[in-house]
Structures are given as structure tokens and as C-alpha cells.
TIRO-2110 file (N, C-alpha, C; in Angstrom, 1 decimal):
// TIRO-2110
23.7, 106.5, 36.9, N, 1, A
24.2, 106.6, 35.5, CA, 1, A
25.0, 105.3, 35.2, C, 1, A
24.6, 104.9, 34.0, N, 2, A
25.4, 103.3, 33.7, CA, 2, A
26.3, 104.1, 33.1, C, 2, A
27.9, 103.0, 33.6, N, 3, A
29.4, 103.4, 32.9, CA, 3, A
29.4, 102.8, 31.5, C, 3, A
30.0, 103.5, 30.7, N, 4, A
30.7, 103.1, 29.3, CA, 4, A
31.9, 102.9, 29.2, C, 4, A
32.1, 104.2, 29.4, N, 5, A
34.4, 103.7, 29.1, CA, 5, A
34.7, 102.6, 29.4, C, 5, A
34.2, 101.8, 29.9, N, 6, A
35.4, 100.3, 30.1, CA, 6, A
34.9, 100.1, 28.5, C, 6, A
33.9, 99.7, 27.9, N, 7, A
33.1, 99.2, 26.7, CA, 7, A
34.1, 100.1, 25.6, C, 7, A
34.4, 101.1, 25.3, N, 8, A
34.9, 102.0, 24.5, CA, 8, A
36.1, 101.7, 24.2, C, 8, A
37.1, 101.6, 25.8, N, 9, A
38.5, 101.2, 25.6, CA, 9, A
38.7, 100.0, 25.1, C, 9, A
37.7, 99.1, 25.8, N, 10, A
37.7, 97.5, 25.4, CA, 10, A
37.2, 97.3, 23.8, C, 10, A
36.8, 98.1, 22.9, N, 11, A
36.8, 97.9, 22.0, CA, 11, A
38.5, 98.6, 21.0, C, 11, A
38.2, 99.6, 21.4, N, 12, A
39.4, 100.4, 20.7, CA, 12, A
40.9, 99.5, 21.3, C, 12, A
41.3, 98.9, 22.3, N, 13, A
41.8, 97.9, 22.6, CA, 13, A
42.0, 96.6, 22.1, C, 13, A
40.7, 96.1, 21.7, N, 14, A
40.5, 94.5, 21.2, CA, 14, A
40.9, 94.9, 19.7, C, 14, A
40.5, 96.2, 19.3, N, 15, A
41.0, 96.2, 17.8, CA, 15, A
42.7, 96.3, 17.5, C, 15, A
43.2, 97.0, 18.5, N, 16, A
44.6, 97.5, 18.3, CA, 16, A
45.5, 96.0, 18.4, C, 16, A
44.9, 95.3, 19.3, N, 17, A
45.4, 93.9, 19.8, CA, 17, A
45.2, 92.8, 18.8, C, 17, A
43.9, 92.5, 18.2, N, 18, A
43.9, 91.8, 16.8, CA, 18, A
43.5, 92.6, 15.8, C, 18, A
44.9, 92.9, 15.1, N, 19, A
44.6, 93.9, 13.8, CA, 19, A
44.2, 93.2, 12.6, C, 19, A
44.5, 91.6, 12.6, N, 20, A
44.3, 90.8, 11.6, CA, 20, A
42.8, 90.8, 11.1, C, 20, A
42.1, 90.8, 12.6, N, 21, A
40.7, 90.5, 12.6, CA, 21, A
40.0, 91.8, 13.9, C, 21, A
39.7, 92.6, 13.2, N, 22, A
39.1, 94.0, 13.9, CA, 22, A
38.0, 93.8, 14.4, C, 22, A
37.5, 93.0, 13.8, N, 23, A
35.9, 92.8, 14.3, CA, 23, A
36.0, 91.9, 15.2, C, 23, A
36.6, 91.0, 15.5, N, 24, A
36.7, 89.7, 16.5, CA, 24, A
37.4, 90.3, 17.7, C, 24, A
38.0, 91.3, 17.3, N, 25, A
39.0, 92.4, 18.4, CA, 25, A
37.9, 93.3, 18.9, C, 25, A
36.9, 93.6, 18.3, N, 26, A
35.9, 94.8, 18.9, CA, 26, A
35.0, 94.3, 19.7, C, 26, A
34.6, 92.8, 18.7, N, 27, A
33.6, 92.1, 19.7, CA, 27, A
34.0, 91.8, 21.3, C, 27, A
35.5, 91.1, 21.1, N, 28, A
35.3, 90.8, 22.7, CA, 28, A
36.3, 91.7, 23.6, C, 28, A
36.4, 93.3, 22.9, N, 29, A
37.0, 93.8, 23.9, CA, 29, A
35.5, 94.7, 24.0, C, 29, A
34.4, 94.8, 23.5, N, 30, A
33.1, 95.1, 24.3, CA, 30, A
32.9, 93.5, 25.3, C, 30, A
32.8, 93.2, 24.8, N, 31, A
32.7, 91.9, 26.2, CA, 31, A
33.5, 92.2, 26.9, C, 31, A
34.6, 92.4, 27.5, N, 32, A
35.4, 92.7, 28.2, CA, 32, A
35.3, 93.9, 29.1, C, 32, A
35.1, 94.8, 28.2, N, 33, A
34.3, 96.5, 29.0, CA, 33, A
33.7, 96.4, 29.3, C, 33, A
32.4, 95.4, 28.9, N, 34, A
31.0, 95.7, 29.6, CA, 34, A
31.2, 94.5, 31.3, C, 34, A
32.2, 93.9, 31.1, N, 35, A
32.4, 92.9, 32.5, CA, 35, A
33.2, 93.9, 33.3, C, 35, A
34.2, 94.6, 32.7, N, 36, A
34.8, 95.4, 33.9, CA, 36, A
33.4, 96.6, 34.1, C, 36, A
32.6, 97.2, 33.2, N, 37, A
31.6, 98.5, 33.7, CA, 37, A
30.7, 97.8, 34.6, C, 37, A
30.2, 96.3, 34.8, N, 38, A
29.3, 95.8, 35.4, CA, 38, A
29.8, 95.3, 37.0, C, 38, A
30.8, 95.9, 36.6, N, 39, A
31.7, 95.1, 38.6, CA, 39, A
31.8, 93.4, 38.5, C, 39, A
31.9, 92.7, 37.8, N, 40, A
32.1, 91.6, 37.8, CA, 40, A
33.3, 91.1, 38.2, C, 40, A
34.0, 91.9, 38.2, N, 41, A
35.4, 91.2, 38.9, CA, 41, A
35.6, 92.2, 40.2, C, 41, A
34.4, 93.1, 40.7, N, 42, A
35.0, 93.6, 42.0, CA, 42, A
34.7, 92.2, 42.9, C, 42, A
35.6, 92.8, 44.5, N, 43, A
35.4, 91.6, 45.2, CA, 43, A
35.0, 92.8, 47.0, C, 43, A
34.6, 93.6, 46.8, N, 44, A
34.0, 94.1, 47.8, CA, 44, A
32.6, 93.2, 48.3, C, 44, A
31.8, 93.1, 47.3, N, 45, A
30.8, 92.7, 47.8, CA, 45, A
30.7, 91.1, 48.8, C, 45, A
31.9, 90.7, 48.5, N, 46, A
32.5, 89.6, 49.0, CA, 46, A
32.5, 89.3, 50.5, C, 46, A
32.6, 90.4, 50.9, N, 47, A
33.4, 90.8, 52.2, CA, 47, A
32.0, 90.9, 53.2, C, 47, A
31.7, 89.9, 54.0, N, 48, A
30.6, 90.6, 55.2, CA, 48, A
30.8, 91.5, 56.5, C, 48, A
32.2, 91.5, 56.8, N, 49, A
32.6, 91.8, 58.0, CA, 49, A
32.6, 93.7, 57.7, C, 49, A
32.8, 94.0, 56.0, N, 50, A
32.6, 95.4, 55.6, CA, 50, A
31.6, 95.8, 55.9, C, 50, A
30.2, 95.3, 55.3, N, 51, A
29.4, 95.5, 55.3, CA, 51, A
28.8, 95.6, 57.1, C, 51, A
29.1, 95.4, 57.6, N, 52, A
29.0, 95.3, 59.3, CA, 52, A
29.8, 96.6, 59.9, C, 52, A
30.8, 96.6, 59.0, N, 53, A
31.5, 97.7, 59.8, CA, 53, A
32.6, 97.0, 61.0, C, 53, A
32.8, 96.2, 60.9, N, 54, A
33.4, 95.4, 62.0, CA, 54, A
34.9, 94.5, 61.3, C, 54, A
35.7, 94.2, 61.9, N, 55, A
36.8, 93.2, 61.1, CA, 55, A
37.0, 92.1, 61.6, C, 55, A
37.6, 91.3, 60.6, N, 56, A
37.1, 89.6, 61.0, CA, 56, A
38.2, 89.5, 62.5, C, 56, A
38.5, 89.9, 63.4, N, 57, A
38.7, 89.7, 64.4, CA, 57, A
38.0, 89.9, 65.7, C, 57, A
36.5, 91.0, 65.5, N, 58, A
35.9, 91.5, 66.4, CA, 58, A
35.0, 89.6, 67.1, C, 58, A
35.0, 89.9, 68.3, N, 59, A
33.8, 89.0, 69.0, CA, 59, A
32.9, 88.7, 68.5, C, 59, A
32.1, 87.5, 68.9, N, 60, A
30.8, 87.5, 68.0, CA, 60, A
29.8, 88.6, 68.8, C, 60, A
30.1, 89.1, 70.2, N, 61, A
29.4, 89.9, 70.9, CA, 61, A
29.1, 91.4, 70.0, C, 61, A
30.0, 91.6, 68.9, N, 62, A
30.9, 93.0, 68.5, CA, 62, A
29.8, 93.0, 67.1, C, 62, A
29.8, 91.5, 66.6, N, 63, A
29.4, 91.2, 65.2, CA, 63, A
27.7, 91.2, 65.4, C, 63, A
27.3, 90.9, 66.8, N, 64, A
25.6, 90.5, 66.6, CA, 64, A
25.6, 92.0, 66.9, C, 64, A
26.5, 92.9, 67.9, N, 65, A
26.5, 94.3, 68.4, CA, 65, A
25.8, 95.3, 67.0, C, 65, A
26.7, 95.1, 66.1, N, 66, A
26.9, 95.7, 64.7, CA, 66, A
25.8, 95.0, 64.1, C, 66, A
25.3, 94.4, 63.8, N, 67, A
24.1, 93.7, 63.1, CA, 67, A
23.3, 94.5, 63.5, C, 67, A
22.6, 94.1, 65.1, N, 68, A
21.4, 95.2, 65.9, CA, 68, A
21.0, 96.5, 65.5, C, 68, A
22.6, 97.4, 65.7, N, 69, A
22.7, 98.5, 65.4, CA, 69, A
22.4, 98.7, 63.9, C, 69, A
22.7, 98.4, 63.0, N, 70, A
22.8, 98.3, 61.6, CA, 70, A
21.6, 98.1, 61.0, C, 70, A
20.8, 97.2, 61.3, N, 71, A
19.3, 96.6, 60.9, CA, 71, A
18.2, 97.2, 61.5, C, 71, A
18.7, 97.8, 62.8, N, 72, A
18.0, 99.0, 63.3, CA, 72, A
18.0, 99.9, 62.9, C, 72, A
18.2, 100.6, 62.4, N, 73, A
19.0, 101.9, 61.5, CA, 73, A
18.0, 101.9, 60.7, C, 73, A
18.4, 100.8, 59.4, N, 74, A
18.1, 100.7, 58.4, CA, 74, A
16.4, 99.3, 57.4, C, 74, A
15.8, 99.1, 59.1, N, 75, A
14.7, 98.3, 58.8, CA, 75, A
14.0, 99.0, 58.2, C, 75, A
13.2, 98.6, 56.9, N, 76, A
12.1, 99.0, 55.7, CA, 76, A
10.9, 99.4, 57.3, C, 76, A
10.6, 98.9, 57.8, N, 77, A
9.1, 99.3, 58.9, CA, 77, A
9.5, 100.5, 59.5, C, 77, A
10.7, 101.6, 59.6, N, 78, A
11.5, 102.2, 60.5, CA, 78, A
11.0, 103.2, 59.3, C, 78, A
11.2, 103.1, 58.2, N, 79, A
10.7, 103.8, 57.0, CA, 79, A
9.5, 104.4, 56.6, C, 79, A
8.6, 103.8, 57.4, N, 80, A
7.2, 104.1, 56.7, CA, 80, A
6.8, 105.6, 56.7, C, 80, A
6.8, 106.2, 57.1, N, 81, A
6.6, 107.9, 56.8, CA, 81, A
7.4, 108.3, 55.9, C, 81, A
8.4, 107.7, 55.1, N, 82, A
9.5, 107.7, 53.9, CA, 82, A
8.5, 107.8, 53.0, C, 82, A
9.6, 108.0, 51.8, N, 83, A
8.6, 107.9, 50.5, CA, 83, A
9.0, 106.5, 50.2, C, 83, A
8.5, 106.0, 48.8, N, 84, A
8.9, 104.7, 48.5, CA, 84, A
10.1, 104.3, 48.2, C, 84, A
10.4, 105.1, 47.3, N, 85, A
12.0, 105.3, 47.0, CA, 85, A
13.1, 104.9, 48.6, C, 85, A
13.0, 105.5, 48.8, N, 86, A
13.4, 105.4, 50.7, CA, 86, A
13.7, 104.0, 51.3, C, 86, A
11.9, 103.7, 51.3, N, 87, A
12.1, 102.5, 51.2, CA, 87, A
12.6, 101.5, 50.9, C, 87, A
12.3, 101.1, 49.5, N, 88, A
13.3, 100.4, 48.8, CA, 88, A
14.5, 100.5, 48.9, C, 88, A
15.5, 101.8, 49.7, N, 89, A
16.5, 101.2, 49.4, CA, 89, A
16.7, 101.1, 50.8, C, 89, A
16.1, 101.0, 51.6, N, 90, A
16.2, 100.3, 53.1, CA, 90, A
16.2, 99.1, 52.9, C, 90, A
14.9, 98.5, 52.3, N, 91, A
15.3, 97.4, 51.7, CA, 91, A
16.2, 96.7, 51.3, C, 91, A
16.5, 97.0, 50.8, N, 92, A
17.9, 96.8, 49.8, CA, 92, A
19.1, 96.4, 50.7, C, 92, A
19.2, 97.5, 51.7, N, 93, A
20.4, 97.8, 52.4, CA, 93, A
20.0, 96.4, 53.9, C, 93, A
18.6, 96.5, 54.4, N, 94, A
18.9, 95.5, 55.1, CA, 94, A
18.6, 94.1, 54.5, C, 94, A
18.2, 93.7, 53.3, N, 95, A
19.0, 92.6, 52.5, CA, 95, A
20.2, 91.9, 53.0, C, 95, A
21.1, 93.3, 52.2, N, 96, A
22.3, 93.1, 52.6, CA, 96, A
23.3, 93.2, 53.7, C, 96, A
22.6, 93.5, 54.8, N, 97, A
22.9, 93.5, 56.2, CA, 97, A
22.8, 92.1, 56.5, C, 97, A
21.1, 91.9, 56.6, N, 98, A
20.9, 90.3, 56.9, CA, 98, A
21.9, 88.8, 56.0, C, 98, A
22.4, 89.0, 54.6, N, 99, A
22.9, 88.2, 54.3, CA, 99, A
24.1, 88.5, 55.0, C, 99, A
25.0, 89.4, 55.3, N, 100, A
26.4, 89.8, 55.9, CA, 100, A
26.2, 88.8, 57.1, C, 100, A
25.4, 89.3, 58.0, N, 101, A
25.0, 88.3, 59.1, CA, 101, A
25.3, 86.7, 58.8, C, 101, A
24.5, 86.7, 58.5, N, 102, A
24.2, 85.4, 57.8, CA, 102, A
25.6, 84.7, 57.4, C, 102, A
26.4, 84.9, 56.6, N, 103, A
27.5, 84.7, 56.2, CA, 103, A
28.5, 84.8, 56.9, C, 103, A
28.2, 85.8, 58.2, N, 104, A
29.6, 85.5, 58.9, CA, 104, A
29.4, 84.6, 60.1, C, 104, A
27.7, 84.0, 60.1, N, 105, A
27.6, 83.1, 61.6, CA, 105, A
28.1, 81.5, 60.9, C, 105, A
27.5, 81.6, 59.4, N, 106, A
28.0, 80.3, 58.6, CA, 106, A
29.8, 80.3, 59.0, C, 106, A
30.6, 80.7, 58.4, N, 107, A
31.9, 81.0, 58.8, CA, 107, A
32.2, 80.9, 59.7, C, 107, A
31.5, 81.3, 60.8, N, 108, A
32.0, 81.2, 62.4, CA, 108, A
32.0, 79.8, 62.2, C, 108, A
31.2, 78.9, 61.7, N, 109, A
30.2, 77.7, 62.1, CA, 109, A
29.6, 77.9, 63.4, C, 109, A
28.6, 78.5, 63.4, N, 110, A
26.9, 79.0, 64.0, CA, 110, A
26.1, 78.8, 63.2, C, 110, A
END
């Protein structure tokens, strides 16, 4: 289900804020809602060591440990007696396993 209320407040907000000009106030407190409903300013996704399950102090022994386990788990070929749906979001999920990887061997410099 896509969010609204940030879009709602951010208008009823942008108007209360420029009363001179209501419409210039509605316009960009919907810009505004629809950037906070869209996650554009979260910073989870930021983070690889979450997505691992691991904290940026574990070993790299700890970090390829958690990858293995993780990518195993959740490989699309591990799926196939799944429906599609399933699938795809196996997909999805080891995407973003493999980039987490990925990002923390760059960082390491690996």
C-alpha cells in the first residue's frame, strides 16, 4: 500500500506556512510529502553491514560467514518449486545481499 499522509500534511502545511501564496505553499509541501512517503531521505538502505546482519567490527571471516549463509538462504535457484512471486522476491533480496557484499569488500579495500 503506497503512503499519503506525508503528501496531505505537506500540503495543509505549505499552505499554513505561505498564506500569501497558497498555491505555491500546496505545491511544494506536496513535493515535500511525496519525498518524505517515498523514503528519500531514509538512510537504512545505506548501511551494508545491516543488511548482513553483522557490525562494522565483525572479521572479514564473520562478513563472507554472513554473506554464505544469507545468499544461501535466499538464492532465486533455491526457489524453484516456489511460485513466482517467491521468486522474485528472492531475487530481490539476494540483489541486495550481493550488493551489501560488495560494498563492504570495496570499503574494506578488497
Amino acid at each position: 500500500m503506497r503512503r499519503w499522509y506525508g503528501k496531505l500534511l505537506g500540503v495543509i502545511a505549505g499552505i499554513a506556512l505561505l498564506r500569501g501564496h497558497p498555491l505555491l505553499g500546496a505545491v511544494i509541501g506536496l513535493l515535500v510529502g511525496h519525498a518524505i512517503d517515498a523514503d528519500w531521505f531514509a538512510t537504512r538502505r545505506d548501511d551494508p553491514y545491516a543488511v548482513l546482519g553483522v557490525s562494522e567490527r565483525a572479521s572479514d571471516a564473520e562478513v563472507e560467514q554472513a554473506y554464505r549463509r544469507l545468499i544461501g538462504r535466499h538464492h532465486p535457484d533455491r526457489q524453484s518449486g516456489e511460485g513466482a512471486k517467491r521468486r522474485e522476491q528472492a531475487e530481490r533480496r539476494a540483489r541486495e545481499i550481493n550488493r551489501a557484499y560488495d560494498r563492504i569488500r570495496t570499503l574494506r579495500g578488497r
